[in-house]
GUNU-853089 format. One record per residue (C-alpha): x, y, z. Coordinates in steps of 0.2 Angstrom, whole numbers, padded with zeros to 4 digits, always signed. Each point is the difference from the previous one (the first is absolute). Layout:
XYZ;...
***
This chain:
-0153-0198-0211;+0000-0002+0021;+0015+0004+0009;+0004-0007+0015;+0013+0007+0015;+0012-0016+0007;+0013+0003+0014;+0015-0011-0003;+0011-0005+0015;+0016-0009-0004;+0014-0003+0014;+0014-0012+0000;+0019+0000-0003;+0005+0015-0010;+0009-0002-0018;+0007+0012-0014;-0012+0001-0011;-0018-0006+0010;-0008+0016-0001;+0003+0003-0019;-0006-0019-0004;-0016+0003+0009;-0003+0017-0007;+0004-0008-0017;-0014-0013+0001;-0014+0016+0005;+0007+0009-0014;-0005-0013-0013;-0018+0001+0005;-0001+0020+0003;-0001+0001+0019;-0004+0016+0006;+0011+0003+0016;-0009+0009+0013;+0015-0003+0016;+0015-0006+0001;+0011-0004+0016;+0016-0008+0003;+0010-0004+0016;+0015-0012+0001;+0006-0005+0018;+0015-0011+0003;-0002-0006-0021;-0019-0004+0005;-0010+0007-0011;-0016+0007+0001;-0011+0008-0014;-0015+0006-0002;-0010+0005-0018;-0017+0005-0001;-0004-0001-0018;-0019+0005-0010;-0002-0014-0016;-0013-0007-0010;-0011-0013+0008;+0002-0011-0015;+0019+0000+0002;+0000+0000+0019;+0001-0019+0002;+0013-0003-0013;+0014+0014+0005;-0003-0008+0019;+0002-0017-0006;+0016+0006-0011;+0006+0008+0016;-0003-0016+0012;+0013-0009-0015;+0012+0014+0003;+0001+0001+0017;+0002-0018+0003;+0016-0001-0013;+0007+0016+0009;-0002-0005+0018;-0012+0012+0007;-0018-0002+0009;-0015+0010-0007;-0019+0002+0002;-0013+0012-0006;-0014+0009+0007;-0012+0008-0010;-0007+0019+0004;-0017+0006-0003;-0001+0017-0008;-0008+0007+0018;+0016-0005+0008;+0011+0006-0012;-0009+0016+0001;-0001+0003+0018;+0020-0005+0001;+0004+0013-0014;-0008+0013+0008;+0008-0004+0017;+0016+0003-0010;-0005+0017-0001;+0004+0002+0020;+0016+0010+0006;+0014-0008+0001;+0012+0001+0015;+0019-0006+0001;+0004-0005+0017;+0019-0004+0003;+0007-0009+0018;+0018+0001+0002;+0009-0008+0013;+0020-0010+0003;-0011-0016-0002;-0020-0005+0000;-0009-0014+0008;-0016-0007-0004;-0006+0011+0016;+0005+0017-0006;-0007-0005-0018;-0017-0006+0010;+0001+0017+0008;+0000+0009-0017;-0013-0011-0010;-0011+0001+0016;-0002+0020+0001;-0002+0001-0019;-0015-0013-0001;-0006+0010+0019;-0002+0014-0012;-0010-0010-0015;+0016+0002-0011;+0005-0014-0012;+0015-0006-0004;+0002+0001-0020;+0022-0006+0003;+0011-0003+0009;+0020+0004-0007;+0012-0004+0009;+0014+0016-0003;+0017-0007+0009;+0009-0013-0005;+0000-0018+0005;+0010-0003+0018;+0012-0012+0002;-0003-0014+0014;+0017-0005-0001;+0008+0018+0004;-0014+0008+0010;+0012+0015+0005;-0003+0006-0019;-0019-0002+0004;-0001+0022+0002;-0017+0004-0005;-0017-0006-0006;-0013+0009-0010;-0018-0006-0008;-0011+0010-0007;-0018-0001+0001;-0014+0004-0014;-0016+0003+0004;-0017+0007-0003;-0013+0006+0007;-0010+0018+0005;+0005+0012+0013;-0007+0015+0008;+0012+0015+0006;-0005-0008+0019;+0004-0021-0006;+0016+0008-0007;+0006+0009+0018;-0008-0017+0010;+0011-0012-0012;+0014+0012+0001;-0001-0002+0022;-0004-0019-0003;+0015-0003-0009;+0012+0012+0010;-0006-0011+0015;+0003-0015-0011;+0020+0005-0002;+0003+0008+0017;-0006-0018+0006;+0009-0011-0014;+0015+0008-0001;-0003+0003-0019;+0000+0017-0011;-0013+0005-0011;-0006+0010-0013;-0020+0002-0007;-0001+0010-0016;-0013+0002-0014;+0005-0008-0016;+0000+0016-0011;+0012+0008-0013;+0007+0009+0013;+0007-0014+0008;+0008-0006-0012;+0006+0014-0007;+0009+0007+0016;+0012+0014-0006;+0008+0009+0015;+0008-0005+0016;+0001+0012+0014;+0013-0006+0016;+0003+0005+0016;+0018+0000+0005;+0006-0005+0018;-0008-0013+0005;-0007-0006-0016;+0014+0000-0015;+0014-0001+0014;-0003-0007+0017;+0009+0014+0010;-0008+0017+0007;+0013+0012-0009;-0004+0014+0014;+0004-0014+0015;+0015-0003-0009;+0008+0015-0001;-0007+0005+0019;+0011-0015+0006;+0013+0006-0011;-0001+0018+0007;-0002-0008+0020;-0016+0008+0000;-0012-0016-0001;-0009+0000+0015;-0007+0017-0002;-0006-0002-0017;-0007-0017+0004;-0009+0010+0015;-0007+0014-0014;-0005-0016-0012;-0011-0009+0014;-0008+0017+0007;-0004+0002-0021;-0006-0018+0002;-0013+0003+0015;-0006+0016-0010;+0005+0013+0011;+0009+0010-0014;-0001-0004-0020;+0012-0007-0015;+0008+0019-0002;+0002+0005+0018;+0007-0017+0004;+0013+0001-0016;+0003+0018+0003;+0006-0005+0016;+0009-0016-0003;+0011+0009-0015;+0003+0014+0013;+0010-0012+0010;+0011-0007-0015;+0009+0019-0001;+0016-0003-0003;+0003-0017-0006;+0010-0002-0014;-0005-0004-0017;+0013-0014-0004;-0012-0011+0014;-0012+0001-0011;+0007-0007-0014;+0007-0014+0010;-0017-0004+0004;-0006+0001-0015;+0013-0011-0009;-0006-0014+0013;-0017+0000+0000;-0009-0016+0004;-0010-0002-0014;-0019-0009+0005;-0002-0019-0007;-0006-0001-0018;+0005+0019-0005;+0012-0006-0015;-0011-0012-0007;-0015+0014+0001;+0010+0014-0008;+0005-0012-0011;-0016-0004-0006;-0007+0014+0001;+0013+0009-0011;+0000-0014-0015;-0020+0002-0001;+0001+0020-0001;-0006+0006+0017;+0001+0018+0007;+0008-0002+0018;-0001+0013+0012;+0007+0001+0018;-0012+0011+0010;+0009+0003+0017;+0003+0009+0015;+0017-0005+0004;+0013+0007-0010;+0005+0005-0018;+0016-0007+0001;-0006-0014+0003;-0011-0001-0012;+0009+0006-0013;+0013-0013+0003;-0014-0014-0003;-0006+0009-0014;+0019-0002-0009;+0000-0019+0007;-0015-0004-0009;-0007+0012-0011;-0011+0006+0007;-0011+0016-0008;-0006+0013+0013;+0006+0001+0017;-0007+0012+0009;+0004+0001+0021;+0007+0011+0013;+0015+0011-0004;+0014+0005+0012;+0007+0015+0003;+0021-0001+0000;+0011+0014+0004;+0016+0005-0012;+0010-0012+0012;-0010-0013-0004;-0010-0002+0016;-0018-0001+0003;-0007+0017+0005;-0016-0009+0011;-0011+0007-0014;-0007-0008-0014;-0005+0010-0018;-0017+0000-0007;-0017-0008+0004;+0000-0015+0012;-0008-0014-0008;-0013-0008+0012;-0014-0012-0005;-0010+0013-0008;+0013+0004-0012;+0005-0018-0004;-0020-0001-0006;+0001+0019-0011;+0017-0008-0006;-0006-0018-0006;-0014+0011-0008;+0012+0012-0007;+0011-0011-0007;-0014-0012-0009;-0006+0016-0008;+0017+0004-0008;+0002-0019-0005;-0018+0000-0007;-0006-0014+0011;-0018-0003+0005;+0001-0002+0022;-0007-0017-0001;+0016-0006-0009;+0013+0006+0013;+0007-0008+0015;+0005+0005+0016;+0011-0010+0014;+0004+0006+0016;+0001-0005+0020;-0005+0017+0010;-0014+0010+0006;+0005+0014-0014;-0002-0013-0014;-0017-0003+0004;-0007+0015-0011;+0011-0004-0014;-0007-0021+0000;-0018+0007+0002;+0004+0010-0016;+0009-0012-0013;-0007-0014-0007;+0006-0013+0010;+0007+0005+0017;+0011-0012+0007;+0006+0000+0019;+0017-0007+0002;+0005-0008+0016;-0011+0013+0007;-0004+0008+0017;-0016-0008+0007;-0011+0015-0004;+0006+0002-0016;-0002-0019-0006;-0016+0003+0008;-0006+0014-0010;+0009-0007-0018;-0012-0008-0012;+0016-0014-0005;+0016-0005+0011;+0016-0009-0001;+0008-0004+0017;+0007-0019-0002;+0008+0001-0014;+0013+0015-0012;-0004+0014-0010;+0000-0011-0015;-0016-0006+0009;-0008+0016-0012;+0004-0009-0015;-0015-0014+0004;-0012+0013+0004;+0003+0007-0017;-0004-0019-0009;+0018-0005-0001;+0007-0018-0001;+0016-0006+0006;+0001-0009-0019;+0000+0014-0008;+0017+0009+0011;+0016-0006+0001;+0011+0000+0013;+0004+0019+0001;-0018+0001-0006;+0003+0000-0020;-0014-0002-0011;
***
């Protein structure tokens, strides 16, 4: 017996119970279902089946479904598909599939123009579109914090489409004033396992080294060593073998008075959080301090930290040295690598966050490397960024919904 391929389209107000009526009516007459797709916006429903049935029954279930969808409110039609369509769709399927995510406080149509436009400039099409935040409030706009919509799509890219889409779309957030993050739809994205931090600057918004100087009266000079590091006249271990020089003598008691006030970035308890409850390995990868570190790592459970350690005297007084090897941007990277060994975990499923020029090699080596309110060069360098909205921000890049937290980011 012929078969034929129908697309049915059915939109209207949605109801409990719609989809299971319609689906019961293609049961009775053995529809094969080749798609199916489902989106409800504001209680608007919009469904979409493509279903493969016997000629002779076709007209009969669409007349049957015509009854139904008159008694339950909704609008449908049907289209049928040749066998040639249908197989030069199914083998488009077969086309990689990229998640791009756009985060800012709040989108316009503008910024979501400026999104679609660079994915179709690159011959991409857009498969879904999911919305991951939740809904804002118009009558208490201060509680309106964040949106986030995440972009399926398809299509074929070279190693050279990827980097030109990559410069497009960091051009396309510079100038909209939204974050973004490109990713190819694999098992590794979904199955991200460990998270590798920076420390100042990125879990806490304070420069442990600048705090301590100021504490010490010695800020200026070791503000003077940072920018002459920063212009490139002398590197990470020079610079930090000088600036711990100047802390000689300062006594360890400051340190855990800074330390018990941190100021903890945006978003960093809903994160940990998260992160904890769905079984992640956190690391903090620094080259501030240990102390520090460490006292994150009680705060939040954290499960390596692995950053500079000072040297203190038996009075309890920093010596101006510091014990063991500096960690610098090259031994973040050997560390995320280290520690994904030990854990088991395959590269492409860790993440790594950070803001400076010696996070770059650790981001080029995870995963998904995120810069985090990040120098120029830095964001300029990274393949994903987050500058307009928390830390939490990571939780969309890694195909989280705000539905699926709770306030303190429960699941």
């Amino acid at each position: 017996m012929n078969k034929e391929q129908i697309l049915i389209r059915i939109s209207g107000t949605d109801r409990i119970g719609l989809t299971a009526e319609i689906m019961g009516i293609l049961a009775r007459y053995d529809a094969q279902i080749l798609d199916i797709g489902q989106a409800d916006i504001h209680s608007t429903l919009s469904l979409g089946i493509l279903i493969r049935i016997d000629e002779n029954a076709s007209g009969q279930v669409m007349k049957e479904l015509l009854f139904k969808a008159t008694e339950l409110g909704v609008t449908i039609g049907f289209e049928p598909v040749s066998d040639d369509d249908y197989e030069a769709w199914a083998g488009r399927q077969g086309r990689n599939r990229y998640i791009l995510t756009v985060i800012a406080r709040s989108l316009s149509a503008e910024q979501i123009h400026a999104a679609t436009r660079v994915i179709s400039a690159h011959g991409l099409n857009i498969d879904a579109i999911r919305r991951l935040t939740g809904r804002m409030s118009i009558m208490h706009p201060e509680k309106n914090v964040r949106a986030c919509v995440e972009f399926s799509v398809r299509g074929f890219l070279t190693a050279e489409d990827k980097e030109a889409l990559q410069k497009d779309l960091m051009n396309m957030g510079a100038e909209s004033g939204m974050d973004f993050s490109f990713q190819k739809d694999n098992i590794y994205r979904r199955m991200r396992r460990l998270i590798c931090f920076d420390m100042d600057s990125t879990l806490i918004q304070a420069e442990c080294i600048d705090e301590l100087a100021r504490r010490h009266g010695v800020y200026d000079q070791v503000a003077a060593i940072t920018e002459r590091a920063m212009r490139g006249e002398i590197d990470f271990k020079e610079s930090f073998t000088e600036r711990v020089a100047l802390l000689k003598g300062l006594d360890i008691s400051v340190m855990r008075d800074i330390a018990e006030h941190l100021p903890i970035t945006e978003g960093t308890d809903r994160l940990m959080s998260v992160l904890k409850t769905c079984g992640y390995k956190i690391a903090i990868l620094s080259g501030g301090f240990t102390f520090f570190g460490e006292y994150l790592q009680r705060k939040y459970g954290i499960d390596y930290v692995y950053a500079n350690e000072l040297e203190v005297d038996e009075d309890g007084k920093l010596t101006g040295r510091y014990v063991g090897e500096v960690v610098d941007g090259r031994r973040k990277a050997d560390l995320l690598k280290l520690i994904a060994q030990t854990e088991k975990v395959n590269l492409e499923q860790t993440i790594a966050v950070g803001d400076g020029a010696n996070d770059l090699p650790m981001l080029n080596e995870a995963g998904l490397g995120i810069a985090f309110h990040a120098k120029p060069r830095v964001k300029a360098s990274a393949r994903q960024s987050i500058s307009t909205i928390g830390l939490d921000g990571v939780l969309y890049f890694i195909g989280f919904k705000d539905s699926q937290l709770g306030k303190q980011g429960e699941l």
